[in-house]
N, C-alpha and C positions, 0 to 999 in steps of 0.2 A: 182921562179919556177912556172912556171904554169902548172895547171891542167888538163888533157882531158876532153872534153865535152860528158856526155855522154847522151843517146836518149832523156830523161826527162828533160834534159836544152837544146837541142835545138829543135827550133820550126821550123819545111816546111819553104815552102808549100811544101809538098812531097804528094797533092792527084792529082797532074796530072801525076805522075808515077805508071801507071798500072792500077789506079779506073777509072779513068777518060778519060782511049782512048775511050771506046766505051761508050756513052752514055745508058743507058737503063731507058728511062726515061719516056716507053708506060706501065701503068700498066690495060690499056683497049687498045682495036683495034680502031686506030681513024674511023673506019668505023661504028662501035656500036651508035647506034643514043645516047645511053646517056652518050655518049663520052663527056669531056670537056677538051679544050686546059687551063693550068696553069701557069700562068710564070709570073716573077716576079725579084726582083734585089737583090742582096748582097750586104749592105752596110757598111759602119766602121763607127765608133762615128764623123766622118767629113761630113758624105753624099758622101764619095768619094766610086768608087765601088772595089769589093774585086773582082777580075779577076782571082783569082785562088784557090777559094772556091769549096764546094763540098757539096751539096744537098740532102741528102737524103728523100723520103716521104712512108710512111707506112700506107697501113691502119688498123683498129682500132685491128684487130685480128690478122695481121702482113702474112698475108696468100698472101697477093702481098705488093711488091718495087718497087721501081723504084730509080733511082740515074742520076742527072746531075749534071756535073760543072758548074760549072761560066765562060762566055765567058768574053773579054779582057772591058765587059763594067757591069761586074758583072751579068747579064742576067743566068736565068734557067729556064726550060719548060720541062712541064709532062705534058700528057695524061693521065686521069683522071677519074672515073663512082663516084657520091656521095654515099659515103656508107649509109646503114641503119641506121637512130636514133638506140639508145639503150636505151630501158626505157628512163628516166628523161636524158640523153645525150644525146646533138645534134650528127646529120652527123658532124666528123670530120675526118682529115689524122694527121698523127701524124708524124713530121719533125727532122733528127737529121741536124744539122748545121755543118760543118765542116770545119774552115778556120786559114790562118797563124795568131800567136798569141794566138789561144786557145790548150791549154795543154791537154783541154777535149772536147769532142764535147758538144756542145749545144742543149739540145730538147725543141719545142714549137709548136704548134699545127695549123693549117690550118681550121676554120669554115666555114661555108658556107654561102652567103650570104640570107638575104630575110625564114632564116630560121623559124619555128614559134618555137623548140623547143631549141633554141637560149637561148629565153628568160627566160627558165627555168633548162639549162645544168645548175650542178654546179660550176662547173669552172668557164661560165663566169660569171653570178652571183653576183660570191664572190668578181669581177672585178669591177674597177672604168668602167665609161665608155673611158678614153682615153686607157686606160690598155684593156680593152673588142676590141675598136678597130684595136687592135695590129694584134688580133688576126684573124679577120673576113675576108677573102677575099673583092674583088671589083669588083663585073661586071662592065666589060671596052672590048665592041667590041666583045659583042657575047663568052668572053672567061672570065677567072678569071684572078686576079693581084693579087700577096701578094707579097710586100716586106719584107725583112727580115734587121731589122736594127739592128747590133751589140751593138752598145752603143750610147750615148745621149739624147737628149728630144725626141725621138720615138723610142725607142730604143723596140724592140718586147718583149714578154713577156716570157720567159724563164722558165722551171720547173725543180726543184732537179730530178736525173736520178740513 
């Protein structure tokens, strides 16, 4: 006899039904001079890219979003202002992960680079430096990079939610 499967065993990918026709992934007007282009890859414990992931970035006070998928080579891109330090915490965006195989979404955070208050957020901190660099963006071409790696030896640095 078998059993039916129900929502909680199985896994998508079901965010390109409905989240993902329309991107909305300007959380500034790229005309705003302190607009920044963001983008960056989905990856899976292989290095191979997850093409039908879903992105989400918030910033710190959750008062703007923005949401992209993953195109067919894992790639996503936001539009971007850095938010204010807060106290002893850097400018950060705060990222939920969502792709096939996660039961949950995943959150981990976006810094900035070249920041001064970097050096004394708690978070990173309390961070090795390979675990710090997970998290840091990359100026690469006038724009940011962050990749996002599911699992293995780079695997990004994840937070209880």
């Amino acid at each position: 006899m078998s059993l039916a499967k129900t929502p909680s065993q199985t896994v998508g990918p079901y965010y390109a039904i409905g989240l993902t026709r329309r991107d909305q992934n300007e959380l500034a007007s790229p005309a705003d001079a302190a607009a920044l282009r963001l983008h960056g890859q989905l990856l899976d414990g292989d290095r191979r890219p997850v093409n039908d992931g879903l992105i989400e970035v918030w910033d710190r006070v959750g008062k703007r979003w923005g949401r992209s998928g993953t195109d067919a080579d894992g790639r996503f891109s936001f539009v971007v202002t850095k938010p204010d330090a807060d106290g002893a915490e850097a400018p950060r965006l705060d990222v939920f992960v969502f792709a096939r195989g996660l039961l949950r979404h995943q959150l981990t955070r976006i810094y900035f680079p070249g920041e001064p208050a970097n050096d004394t957020d708690p978070v990173l901190s309390a961070l090795s430096d390979d675990e710090r660099s997970t998290l840091v963006a990359q100026a690469e071409d006038g724009a940011l990079r962050f990749d996002i790696h599911l699992q293995g030896g780079d695997q990004t640095v994840f937070f209880a939610h």
